[in-house]
FIFITI-243376 format. One record per residue (C-alpha): x, y, z; residue number from 1. Coordinates in steps of 0.5 Angstrom, whole numbers. Layout:
<pts>
{pt {X,Y,Z},NUM};
...
</pts>
This chain:
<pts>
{pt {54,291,241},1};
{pt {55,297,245},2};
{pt {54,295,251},3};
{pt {59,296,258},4};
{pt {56,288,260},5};
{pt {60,283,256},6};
{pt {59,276,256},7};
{pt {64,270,256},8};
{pt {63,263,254},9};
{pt {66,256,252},10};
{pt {61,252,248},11};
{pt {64,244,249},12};
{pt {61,239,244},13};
{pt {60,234,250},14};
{pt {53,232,252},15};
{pt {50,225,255},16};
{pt {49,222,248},17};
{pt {57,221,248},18};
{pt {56,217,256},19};
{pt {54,209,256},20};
{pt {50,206,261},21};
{pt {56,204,266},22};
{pt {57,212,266},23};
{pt {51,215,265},24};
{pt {51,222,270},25};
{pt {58,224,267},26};
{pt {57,229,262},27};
{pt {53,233,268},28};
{pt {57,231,273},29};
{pt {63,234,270},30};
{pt {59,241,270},31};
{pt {59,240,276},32};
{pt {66,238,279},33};
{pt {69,244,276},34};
{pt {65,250,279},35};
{pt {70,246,284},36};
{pt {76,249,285},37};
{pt {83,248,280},38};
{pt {90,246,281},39};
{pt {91,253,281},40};
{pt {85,256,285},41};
{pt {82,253,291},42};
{pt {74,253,291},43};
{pt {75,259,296},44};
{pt {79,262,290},45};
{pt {75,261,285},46};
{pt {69,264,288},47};
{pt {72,270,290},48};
{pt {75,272,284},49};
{pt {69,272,281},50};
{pt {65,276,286},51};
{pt {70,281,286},52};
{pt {69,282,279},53};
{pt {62,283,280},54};
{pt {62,277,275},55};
{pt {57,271,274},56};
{pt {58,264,273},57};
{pt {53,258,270},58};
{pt {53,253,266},59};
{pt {49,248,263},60};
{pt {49,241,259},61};
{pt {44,238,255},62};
{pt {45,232,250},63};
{pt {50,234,246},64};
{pt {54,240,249},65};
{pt {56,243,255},66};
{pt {56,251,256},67};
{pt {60,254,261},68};
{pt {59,262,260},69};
{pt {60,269,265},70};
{pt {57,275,265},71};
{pt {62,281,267},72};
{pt {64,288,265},73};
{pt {67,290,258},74};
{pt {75,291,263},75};
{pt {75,283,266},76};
{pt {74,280,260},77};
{pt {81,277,260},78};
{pt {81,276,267},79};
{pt {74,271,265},80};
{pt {78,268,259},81};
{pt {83,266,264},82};
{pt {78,263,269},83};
{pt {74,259,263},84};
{pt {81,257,261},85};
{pt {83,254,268},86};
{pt {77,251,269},87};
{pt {77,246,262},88};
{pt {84,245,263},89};
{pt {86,244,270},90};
{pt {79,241,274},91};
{pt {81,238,281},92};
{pt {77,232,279},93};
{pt {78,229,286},94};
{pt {75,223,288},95};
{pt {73,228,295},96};
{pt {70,233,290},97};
{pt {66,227,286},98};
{pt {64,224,292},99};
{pt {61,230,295},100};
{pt {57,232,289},101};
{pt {54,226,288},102};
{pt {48,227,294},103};
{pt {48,234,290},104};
{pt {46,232,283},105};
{pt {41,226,287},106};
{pt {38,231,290},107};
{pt {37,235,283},108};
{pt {33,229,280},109};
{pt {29,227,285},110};
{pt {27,234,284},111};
{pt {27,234,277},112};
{pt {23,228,277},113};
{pt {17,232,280},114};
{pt {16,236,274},115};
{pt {10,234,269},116};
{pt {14,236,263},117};
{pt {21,235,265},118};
{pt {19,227,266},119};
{pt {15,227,260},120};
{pt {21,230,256},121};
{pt {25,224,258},122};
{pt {21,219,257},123};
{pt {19,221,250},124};
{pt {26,222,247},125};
{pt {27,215,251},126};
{pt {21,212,247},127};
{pt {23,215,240},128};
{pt {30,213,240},129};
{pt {29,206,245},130};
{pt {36,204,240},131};
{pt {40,210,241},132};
{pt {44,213,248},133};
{pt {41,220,246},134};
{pt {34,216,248},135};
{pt {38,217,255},136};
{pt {37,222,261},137};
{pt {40,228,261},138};
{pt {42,229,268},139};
{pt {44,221,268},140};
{pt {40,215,271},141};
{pt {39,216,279},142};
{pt {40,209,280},143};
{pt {47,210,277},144};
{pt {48,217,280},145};
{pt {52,213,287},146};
{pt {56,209,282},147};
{pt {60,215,278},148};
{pt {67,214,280},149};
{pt {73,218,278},150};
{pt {76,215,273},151};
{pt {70,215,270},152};
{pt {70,223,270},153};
{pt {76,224,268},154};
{pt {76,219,262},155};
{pt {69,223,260},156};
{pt {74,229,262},157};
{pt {80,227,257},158};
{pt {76,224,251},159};
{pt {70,231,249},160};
{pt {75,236,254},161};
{pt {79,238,248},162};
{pt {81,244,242},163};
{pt {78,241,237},164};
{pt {71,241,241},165};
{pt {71,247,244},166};
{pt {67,254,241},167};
{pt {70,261,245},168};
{pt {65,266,245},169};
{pt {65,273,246},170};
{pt {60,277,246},171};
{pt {59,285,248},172};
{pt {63,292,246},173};
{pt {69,287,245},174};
{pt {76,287,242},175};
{pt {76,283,238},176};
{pt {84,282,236},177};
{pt {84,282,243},178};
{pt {80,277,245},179};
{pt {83,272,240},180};
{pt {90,273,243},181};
{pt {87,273,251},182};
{pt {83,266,248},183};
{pt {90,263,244},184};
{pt {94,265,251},185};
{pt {89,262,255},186};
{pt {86,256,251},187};
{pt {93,255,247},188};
{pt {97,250,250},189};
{pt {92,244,251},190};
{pt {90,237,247},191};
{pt {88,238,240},192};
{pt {84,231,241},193};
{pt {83,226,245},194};
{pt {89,222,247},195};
{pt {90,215,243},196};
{pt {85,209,244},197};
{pt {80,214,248},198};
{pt {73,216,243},199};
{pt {67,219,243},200};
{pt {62,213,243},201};
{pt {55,213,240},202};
{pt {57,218,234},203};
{pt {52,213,230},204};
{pt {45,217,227},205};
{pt {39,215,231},206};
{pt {33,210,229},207};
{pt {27,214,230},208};
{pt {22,209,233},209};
{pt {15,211,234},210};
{pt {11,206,240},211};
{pt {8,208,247},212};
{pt {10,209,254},213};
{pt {4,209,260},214};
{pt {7,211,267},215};
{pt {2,210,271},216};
{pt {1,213,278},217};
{pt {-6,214,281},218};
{pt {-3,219,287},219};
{pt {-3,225,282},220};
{pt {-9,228,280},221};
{pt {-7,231,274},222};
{pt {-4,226,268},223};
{pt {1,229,263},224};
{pt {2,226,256},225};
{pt {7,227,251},226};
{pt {5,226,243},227};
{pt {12,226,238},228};
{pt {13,226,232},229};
{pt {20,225,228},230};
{pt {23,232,226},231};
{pt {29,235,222},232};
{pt {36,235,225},233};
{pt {40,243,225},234};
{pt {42,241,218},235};
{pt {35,240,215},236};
{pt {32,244,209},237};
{pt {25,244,213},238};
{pt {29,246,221},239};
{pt {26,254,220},240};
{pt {19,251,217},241};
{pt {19,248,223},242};
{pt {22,253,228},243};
{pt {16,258,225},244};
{pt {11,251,227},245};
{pt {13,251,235},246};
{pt {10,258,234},247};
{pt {4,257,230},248};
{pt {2,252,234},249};
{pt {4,255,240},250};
{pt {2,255,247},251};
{pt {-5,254,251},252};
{pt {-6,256,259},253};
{pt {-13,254,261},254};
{pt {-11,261,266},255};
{pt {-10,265,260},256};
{pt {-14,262,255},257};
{pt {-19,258,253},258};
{pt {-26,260,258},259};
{pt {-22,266,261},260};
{pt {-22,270,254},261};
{pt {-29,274,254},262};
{pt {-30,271,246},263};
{pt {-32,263,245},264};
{pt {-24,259,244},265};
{pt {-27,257,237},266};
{pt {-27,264,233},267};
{pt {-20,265,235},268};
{pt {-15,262,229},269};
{pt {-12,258,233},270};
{pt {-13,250,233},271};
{pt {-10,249,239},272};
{pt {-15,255,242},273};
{pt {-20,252,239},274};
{pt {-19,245,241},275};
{pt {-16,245,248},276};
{pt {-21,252,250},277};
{pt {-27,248,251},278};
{pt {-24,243,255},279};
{pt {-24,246,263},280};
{pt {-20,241,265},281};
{pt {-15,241,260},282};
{pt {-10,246,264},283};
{pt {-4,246,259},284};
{pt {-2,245,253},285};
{pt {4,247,248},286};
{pt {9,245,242},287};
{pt {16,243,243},288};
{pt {21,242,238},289};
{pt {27,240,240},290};
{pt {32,238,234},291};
{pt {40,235,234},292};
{pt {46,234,230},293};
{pt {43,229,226},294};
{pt {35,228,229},295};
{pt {31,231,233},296};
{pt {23,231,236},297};
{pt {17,235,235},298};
{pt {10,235,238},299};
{pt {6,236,244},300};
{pt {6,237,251},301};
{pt {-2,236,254},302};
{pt {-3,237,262},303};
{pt {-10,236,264},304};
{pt {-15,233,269},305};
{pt {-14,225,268},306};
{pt {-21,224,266},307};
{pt {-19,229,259},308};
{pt {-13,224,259},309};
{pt {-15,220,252},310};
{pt {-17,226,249},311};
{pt {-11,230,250},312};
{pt {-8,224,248},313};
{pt {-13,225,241},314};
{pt {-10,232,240},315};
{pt {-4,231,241},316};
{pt {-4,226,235},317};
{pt {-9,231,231},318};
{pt {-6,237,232},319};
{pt {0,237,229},320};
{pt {-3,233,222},321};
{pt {-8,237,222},322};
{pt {-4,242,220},323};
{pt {-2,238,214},324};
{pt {-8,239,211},325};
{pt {-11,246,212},326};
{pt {-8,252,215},327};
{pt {-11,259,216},328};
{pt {-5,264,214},329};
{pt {-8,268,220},330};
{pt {-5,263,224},331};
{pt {3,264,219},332};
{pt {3,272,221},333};
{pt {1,271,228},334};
{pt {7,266,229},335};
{pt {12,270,224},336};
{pt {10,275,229},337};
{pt {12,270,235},338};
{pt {18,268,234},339};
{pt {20,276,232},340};
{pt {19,278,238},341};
{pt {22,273,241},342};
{pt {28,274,237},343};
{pt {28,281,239},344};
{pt {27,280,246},345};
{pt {35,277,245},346};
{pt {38,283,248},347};
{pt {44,281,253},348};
{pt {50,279,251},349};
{pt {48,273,255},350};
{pt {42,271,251},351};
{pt {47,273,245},352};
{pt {52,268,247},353};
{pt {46,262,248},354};
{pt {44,263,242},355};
{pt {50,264,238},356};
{pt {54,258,242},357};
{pt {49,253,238},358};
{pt {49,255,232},359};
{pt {57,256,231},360};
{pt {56,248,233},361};
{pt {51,246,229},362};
{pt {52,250,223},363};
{pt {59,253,223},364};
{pt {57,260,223},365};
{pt {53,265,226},366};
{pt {47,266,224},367};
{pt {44,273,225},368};
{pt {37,274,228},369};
{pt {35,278,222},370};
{pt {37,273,217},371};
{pt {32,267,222},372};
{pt {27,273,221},373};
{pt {28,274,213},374};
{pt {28,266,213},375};
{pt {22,265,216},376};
{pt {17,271,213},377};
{pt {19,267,206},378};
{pt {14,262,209},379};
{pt {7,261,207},380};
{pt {1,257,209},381};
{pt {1,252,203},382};
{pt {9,252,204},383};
{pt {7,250,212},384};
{pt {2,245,209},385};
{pt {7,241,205},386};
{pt {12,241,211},387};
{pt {7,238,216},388};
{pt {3,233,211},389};
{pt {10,230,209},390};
{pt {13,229,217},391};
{pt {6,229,220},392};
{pt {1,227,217},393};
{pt {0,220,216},394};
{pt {6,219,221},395};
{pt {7,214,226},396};
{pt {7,218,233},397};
{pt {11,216,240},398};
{pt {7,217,245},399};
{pt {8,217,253},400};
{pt {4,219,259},401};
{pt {5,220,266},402};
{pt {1,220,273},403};
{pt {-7,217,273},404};
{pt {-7,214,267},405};
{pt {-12,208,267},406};
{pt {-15,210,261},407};
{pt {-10,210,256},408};
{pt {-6,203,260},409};
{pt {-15,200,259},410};
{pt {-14,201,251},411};
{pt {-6,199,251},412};
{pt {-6,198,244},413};
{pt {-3,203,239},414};
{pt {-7,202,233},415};
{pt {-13,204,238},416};
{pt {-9,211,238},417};
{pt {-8,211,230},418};
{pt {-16,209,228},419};
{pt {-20,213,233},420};
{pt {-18,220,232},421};
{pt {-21,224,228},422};
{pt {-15,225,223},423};
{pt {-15,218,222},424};
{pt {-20,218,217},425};
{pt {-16,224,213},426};
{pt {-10,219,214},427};
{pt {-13,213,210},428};
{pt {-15,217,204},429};
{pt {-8,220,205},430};
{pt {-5,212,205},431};
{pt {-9,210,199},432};
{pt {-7,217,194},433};
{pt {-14,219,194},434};
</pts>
């Protein structure tokens, strides 16, 4: 990449799938604690060295890895190879340091738990694998958040933060002999694995369990509901088919579709345009999929006035079954074109460095945007088809809802949500093999 900016990054296989529920937070915590200085480098320290660089520093974690990565200029990056490498190894996991961030991460969850979609996310992984960790909050449980020690941290710390977990990424006009070598000389004196009688907990795969969740509170106006199905894993034969299918179904805003549009919503090759459109109340609507080492979700996130909460509720079961049985091959050539745009929009070394982190975790190579691109041309609309009828039509879905829910909690019977949508009748005719 012939670019003067580079990035740095250590990928660490170590999320929340790998806590237990006395140690729930300890995954984000840890991301935390080690923006706070190491044993070789004050907080002050830390922070300086890389404002002189002109540098930048984030992290992330999710349920099953952490990704710390820096931005910097191509002549520093031996200089954020030796930082990232002080930070995995040396963390100053003080009881001081925990303690003071434990008003930190509170504060966050309250926060996050103000947003529609981050709480209908949680609550649909937790209503689809009830049975499994990965079912649990990413951030952590905020009734546990006071209860994090430090021995907690630093058992977490010792167990995932070891050789074999970790990916170092560089991306960028970069040496590579180079970067090996500074990453050999930084990385190479720590633990290979974790130490004797320390193990990663909940390695087992999890049991998809389809079921419903109402969170009732008639403080909001708006209600948020969520409609998820059982989807394939990175590994997946179908992982591009459904990649192309987040696209397909795409987005709606009530702002930018729908009645704003000069043309009727029903006439634009869309389903979730046509359905959604002539709803006014119905202000968003979107498809999600999120796959994992050996799972994964995918359905439909609906945010609309309450009094349009069951049929959001319908469409988010319909939608995506539909699609098992007819779809427009003008709706395949506007989502290859989606998602090659979004692939094209990856032009920093870091958007780089989050794309390929991923993928070396999962599928133990880089996988080249042209080679998705390739990938997902090679699809048709009766491929698709054959995808959505086998993993959603006539499949049970896990459905949650949030804020004024009264008339979703009214009904409280699964069954009412399988028999009176319209794909229903579809989906006897497809149980029976007519």
């Amino acid at each position: 990449m012939d670019s003067k900016i580079a990035a740095v990054g250590c990928l660490v296989d170590a999320g929340s799938r790998y806590e237990t529920l006395d140690t729930s937070g300890t995954a984000h915590f840890l991301e935390h604690i080690l923006f706070k200085g190491t044993k070789n480098r004050t907080k002050s320290q830390f922070n300086s060295e890389i404002e002189q660089m002109g540098a930048t520093l984030d992290a992330y974690t999710s349920r099953e890895h952490t990704l710390f990565h820096m931005s910097c200029l191509n002549n520093d990056v031996s200089k954020c190879v030796n930082i990232l490498g002080d930070m995995m190894q040396n963390p100053l996991l003080g009881a001081e340091q925990i303690n003071e961030e434990k008003d930190t991460i509170q504060t966050e969850l309250e926060e996050s738990n103000k947003d529609a979609q981050e709480i209908i996310m949680e609550a649909a992984h937790f209503n689809s694998f009830r049975d499994h960790y990965i079912g649990q909050p990413i951030l952590g449980d905020i009734d546990n958040i006071q209860n994090v020690t430090q021995d907690m941290v630093k058992e977490f710390h010792s167990t995932h933060y070891v050789g074999s977990n970790m990916i170092i990424i560089g991306v960028g006009n970069i040496d590579h002999a180079d970067f090996v070598n500074q990453v050999r000389e930084n990385f190479g004196n720590m633990n290979q694995n974790a130490p004797q009688g320390l193990v990663r907990n909940n390695t087992e795969k999890p049991v998809y369990t389809p079921s419903m969740m109402f969170m009732r509170d008639d403080e909001y106006y708006n209600a948020a509901v969520g409609v998820f199905y059982d989807a394939p894993s990175w590994h997946h034969e179908d992982y591009f088919a459904f990649l192309l299918m987040e696209r397909i179904i795409g987005s709606y805003s009530a702002e930018r579709n729908g009645f704003a549009r000069l043309n009727d919503p029903v006439k634009q090759y869309s389903t979730i345009e046509a359905t959604c459109g002539v709803k006014p109340d119905v202000t968003k609507a979107q498809a999600i999929f999120t796959p994992y080492r050996d799972c994964g979700l995918f359905g439909m996130y609906l945010y609309g006035n309450d009094v349009w909460t069951k049929f959001m509720t319908h469409q988010g079961i319909a939608i995506p079954a539909l699609y098992g049985l007819y779809m427009n091959q003008v709706e395949v050539y506007r989502g290859r074109a989606r998602l090659w745009q979004e692939l094209l929009n990856i032009q920093s070394p870091t958007d780089v460095l989050q794309l390929v982190g991923p993928q070396i975790l999962y599928l133990g190579r880089r996988v080249h945007r042209s080679e998705i691109a390739k990938r997902v041309a090679q699809f048709s609309n009766k491929d698709l088809i054959r995808v959505m009828n086998e993993w959603c039509r006539d499949a049970e879905p896990s459905i949650v809802a949030h804020g004024p829910v009264e008339s979703l909690s009214m009904m409280n019977s699964y069954k009412y949500f399988k028999s009176n949508s319209y794909i229903s009748t579809l989906n006897l005719g497809h149980s029976l093999s007519w």
